[in-house]
N, C-alpha and C positions, 0 to 999 in steps of 0.2 A: 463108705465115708472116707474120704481124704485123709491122710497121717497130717498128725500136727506137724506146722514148721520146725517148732522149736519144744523139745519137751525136756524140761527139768525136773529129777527122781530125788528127794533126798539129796540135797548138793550142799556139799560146808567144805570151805576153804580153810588150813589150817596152815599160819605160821608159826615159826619158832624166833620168836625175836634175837635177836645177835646172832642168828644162822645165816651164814653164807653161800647152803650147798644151792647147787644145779643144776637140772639138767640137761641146760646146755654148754657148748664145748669151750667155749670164750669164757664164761663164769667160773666153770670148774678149773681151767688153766690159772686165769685168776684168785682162788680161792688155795691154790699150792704157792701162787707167790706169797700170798696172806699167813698159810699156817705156822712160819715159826713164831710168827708175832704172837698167833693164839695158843699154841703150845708154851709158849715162857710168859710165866707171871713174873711177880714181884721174887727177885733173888734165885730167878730161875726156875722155878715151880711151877708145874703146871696149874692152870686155873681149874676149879673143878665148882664154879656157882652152876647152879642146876636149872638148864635153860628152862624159858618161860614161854607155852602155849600162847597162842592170840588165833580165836575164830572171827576172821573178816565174814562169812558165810557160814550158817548151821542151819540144816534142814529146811533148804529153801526148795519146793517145788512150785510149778506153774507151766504151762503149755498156752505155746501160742500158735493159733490157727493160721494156716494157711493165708497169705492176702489182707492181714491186719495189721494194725500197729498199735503200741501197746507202749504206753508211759515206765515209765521208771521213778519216782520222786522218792524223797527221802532227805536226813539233813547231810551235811557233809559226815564223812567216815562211816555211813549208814551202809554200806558195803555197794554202790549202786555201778562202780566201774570195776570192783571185782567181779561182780556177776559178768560183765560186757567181758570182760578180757576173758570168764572161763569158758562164754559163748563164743568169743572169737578163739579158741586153743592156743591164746598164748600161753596159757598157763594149765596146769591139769587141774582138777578137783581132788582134792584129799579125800574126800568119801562122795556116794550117790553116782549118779549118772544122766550125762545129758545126751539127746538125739537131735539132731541137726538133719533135715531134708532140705538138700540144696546149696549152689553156693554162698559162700558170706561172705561182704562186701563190710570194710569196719573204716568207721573213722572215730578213734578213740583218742587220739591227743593228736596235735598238730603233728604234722607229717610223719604219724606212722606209720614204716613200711618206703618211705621214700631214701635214698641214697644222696646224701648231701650233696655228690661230686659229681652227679647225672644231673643234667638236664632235667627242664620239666618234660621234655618229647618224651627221654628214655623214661623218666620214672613215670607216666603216664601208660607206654610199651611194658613194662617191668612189672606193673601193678595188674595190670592185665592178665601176663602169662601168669603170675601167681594168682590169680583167679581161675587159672583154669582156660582162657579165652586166647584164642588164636590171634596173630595178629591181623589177618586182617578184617577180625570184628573190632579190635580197637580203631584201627585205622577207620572202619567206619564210624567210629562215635568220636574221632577224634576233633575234629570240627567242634563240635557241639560243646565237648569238655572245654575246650580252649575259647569258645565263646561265653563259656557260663562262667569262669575262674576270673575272664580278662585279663589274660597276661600275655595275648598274642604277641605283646611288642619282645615277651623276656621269656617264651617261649623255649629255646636256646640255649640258656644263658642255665649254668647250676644253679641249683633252687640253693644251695648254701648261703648265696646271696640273696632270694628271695627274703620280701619283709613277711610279719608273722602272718600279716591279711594276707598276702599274696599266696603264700605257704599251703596256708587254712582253705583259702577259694581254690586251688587247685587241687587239696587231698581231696576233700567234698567232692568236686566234680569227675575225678575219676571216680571217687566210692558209689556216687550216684547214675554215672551215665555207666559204667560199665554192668549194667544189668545182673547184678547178682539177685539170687532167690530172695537171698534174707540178708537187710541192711542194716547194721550196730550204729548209732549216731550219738556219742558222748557230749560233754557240756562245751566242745571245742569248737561251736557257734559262737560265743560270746565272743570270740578272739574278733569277729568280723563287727562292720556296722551296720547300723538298723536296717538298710535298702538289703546288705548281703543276708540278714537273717530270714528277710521276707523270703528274698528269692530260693533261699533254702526250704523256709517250707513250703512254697509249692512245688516244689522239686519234689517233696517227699511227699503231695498228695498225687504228686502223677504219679510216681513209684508206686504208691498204694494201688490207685486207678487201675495199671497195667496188670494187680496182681499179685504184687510181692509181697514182701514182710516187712516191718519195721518195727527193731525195739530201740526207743529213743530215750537217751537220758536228762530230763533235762531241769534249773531250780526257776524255771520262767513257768511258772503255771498255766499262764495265759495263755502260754503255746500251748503245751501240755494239752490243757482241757479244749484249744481248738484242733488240733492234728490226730488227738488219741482219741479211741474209740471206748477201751478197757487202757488200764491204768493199774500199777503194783507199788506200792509201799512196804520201801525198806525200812525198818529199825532195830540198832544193832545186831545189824545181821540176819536177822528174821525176817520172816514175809507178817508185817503188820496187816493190810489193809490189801484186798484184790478185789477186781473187780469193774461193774462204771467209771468210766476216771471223774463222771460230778461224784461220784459216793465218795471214791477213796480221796480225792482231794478234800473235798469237807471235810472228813475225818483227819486227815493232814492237820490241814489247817486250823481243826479243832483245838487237835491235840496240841498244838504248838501255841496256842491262846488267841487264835483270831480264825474266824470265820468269815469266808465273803459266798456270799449267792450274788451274784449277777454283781450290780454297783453296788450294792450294801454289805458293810463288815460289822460284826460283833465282834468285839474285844473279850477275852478269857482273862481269868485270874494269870494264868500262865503266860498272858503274850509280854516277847520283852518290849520292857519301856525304860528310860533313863530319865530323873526328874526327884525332887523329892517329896512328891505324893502327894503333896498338898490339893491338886488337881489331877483327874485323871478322868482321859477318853474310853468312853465304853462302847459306843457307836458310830459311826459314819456311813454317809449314804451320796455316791457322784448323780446326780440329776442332772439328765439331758434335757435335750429343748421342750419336751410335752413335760417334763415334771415330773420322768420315770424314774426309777435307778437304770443306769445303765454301766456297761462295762467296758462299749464300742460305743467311741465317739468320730462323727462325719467331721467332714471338716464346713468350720463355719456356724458348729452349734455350739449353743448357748449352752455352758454350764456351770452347774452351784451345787457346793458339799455343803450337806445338813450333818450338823454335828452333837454329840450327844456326853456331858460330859459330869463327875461327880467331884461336886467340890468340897471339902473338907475344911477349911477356914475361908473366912472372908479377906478377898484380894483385889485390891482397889487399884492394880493398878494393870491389867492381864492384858497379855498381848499374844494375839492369837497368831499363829503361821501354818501354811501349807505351801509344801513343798512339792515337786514333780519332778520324778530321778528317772534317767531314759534306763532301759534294760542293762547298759554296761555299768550302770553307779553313779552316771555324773548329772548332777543337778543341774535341771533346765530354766525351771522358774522357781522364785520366792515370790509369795505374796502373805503380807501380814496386816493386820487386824488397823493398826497405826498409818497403812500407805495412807497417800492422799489425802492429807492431814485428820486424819483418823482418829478419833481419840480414844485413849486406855477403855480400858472394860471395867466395870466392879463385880466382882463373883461372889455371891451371897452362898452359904454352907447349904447344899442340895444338888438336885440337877437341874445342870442346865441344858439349854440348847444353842446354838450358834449358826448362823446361814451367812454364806459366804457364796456371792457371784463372780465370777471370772470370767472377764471380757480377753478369751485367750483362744487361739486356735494354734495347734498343733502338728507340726510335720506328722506322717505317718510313721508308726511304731509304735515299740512298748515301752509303757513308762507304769511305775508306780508311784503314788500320791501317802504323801509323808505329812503328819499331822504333828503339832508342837503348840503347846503355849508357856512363855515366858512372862517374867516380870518384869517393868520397863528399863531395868539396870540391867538385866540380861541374865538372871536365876530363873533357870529350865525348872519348870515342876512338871512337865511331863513331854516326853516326845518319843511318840512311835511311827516308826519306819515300817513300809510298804504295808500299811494298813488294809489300801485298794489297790488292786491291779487292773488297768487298761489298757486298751489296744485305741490308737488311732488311725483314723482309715486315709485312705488316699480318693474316700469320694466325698464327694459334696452331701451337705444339709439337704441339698435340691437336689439331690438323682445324679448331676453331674460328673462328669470327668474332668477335672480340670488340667491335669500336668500330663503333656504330652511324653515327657521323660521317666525313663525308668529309674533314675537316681535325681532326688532332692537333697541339698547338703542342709544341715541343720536342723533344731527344732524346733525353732517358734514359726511362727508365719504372723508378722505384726499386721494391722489395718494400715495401711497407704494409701496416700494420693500422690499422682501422677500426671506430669504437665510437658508437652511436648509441643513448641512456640519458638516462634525467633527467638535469639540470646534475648535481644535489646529491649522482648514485651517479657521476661524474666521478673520478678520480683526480685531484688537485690544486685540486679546487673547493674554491672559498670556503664553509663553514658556513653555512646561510641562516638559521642563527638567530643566530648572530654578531652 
């Protein structure tokens, strides 16, 4: 039987907050220009507060196989880029022990490992040898990187100048095409737009495909539960949750007050909401064209959120909203209860239910679906955010392939019509004898 890729013993990172040392040669030079500051207190006295412990990691084990890929999730400060940087050795481990078979290829913040003042050639050549690879295995994947990043035109030119997308598409693509064994991919996807994260992860199912390893960090679940096989939850600092990533995501998501299987969410005592309680969402469910839940929308299908909701006084005048936030935050569509001269709601104390159609298609990507209702003066009694998560596709309702392009900008795709005729049989044209 094969060694595992990646095998984690007991592993806890330990700092000491206001500690400066380190073991590298630049910090520790730094840290002797620093010490008369920390040797003189107030009136010249030395300080003597008695530093404070902080475990980012305690007895975190887990092994990862050979040719897999393996989620990471967690909330923020759950330890999930400490673990990455102690599998990439930037950093040591205070206690336990990790095994690494093979090289590791790491993209953990924008242009880690790159040299501002190099080119993107050399730092592509640079990132290489510290892989371990000759150059002329780069040179052969070099094409490829520079076709996947697209910066052929700034190729040349120091990445100092590079923007943060161009940055991000170029670390990615050397971390990816330079075939290391085992590939680190932290949350520095988000930095790109929805076309570059696709193309990211199929980047990273051919990685798999070939062979390798992937441990990915990422708070896009959607990806998560499509790319990962097994999946690990962090919190604070612990290994909460291993295993399926549909298990340990459920339990995630449990734990956090919301539940989604496929298109349908249950709302927990726990999920956050802003609003003052008057009303409040316990259910939601995205409905594709047959009447399913669904969580992958084609493009060109019909869809409607059924909603489920417990009212606490009677509110005469309710205005319902749903909202759709692409993966980076920004709000694509409003639709509310009142469009199209719509009138208010009455909500009697119980539950209720709410069906809402949207006549909407979708650029391809991820978005999540944001649920709210107000009062017609504009008092939130309840709104939760990314309740559902979805992916939408770049095929058609019909089977079809419609965009012969690899990048679509935006994300609505409205209904049009489209008229190509003399100027002069134009509706609204000017007379040309006029």
């Amino acid at each position: 039987m094969a060694p595992a890729a990646i095998s984690v013993e007991s592993v806890g990172k330990r700092y000491v907050l206001g500690e400066t040392r380190s073991t590298t040669m630049v910090e520790r030079l730094a840290g002797v220009a620093r010490a008369p500051a920390r040797l003189v207190g107030r009136g010249g006295a030395r300080e003597r507060s008695e530093p404070e412990e902080f475990w980012a990691l305690r007895d975190v084990s887990l092994e990862v196989e050979p040719g897999s890929v393996v989620g990471l999730i967690g909330a923020n400060g759950a330890g999930k880029s400490t673990l990455l940087k102690l599998l990439a050795r930037v950093t040591p481990p205070s206690e336990g022990r990790i095994v690494l078979n093979g090289r590791v290829g790491c993209l953990l913040e924008v242009g880690t490992g790159f040299h501002p003042e190099l080119t993107g050639r050399e730092n592509a050549f640079l990132s290489g040898a510290i892989l371990g690879m000759r150059r002329q295995e780069v040179a052969r994947k070099f094409d490829d990187i520079v076709g996947f990043a697209g910066v052929e035109e700034f190729i040349d030119t120091p990445v100092k100048r590079y923007s943060s997308g161009m940055y991000v598409r170029l670390a990615f693509a050397v971390a990816a095409f330079l075939e290391p064994e085992i590939l680190l991919v932290d949350e520095v996807l988000a930095v790109g737009d929805a076309e570059f994260q696709r193309r990211c992860l199929g980047r990273m199912r051919d990685v798999v495909d070939d062979g390798r390893t992937i441990v990915f960090v990422s708070h896009n679940l959607s990806a998560v539960q499509r790319l990962c096989e097994q999946s690990v939850w962090l919190e604070h600092g612990r290994v909460a949750a291993a295993g399926p990533t549909k298990e340990v995501v459920g339990a995630y998501l449990h734990q956090s007050g919301a539940r989604q299987e496929g298109g349908e969410a249950v709302l927990g005592p726990n999920v956050t909401r802003i609003g003052t309680g008057a009303v409040k969402l316990t259910r939601a469910s995205l409905l594709g064209g047959e009447s399913k839940p669904v969580d992958r929308v084609a493009l060109g299908e019909s869809l409607a959120v059924e909603m489920t909701f417990e009212v606490a006084e009677p509110i005469d005048d309710a205005v319902v909203e749903l909202g759709i936030t692409s993966a980076d935050g920004v709000r694509v569509v409003t639709a509310q209860s009142i469009d199209a001269e719509g009138a208010v709601l009455s909500l009697e104390p119980g539950t209720t239910a709410i069906r809402a159609e949207l006549d909407l298609t979708l650029m391809p990507g991820e978005y999540h679906l944001d649920i709210a209702v107000h009062r017609l003066a504009g008092l939130t009694l309840d709104l939760v955010e990314r309740v559902i998560s979805l992916t939408a596709l770049n095929t058609a309702y019909d089977g079809s392939y419609p965009y012969p392009w690899n990048v679509v900008r935006g994300a609505v795709r409205p209904a049009s019509r489209w008229t190509a005729a003399d100027r002069s049989t134009l509706t609204g044209s000017a007379n040309p004898s006029a």
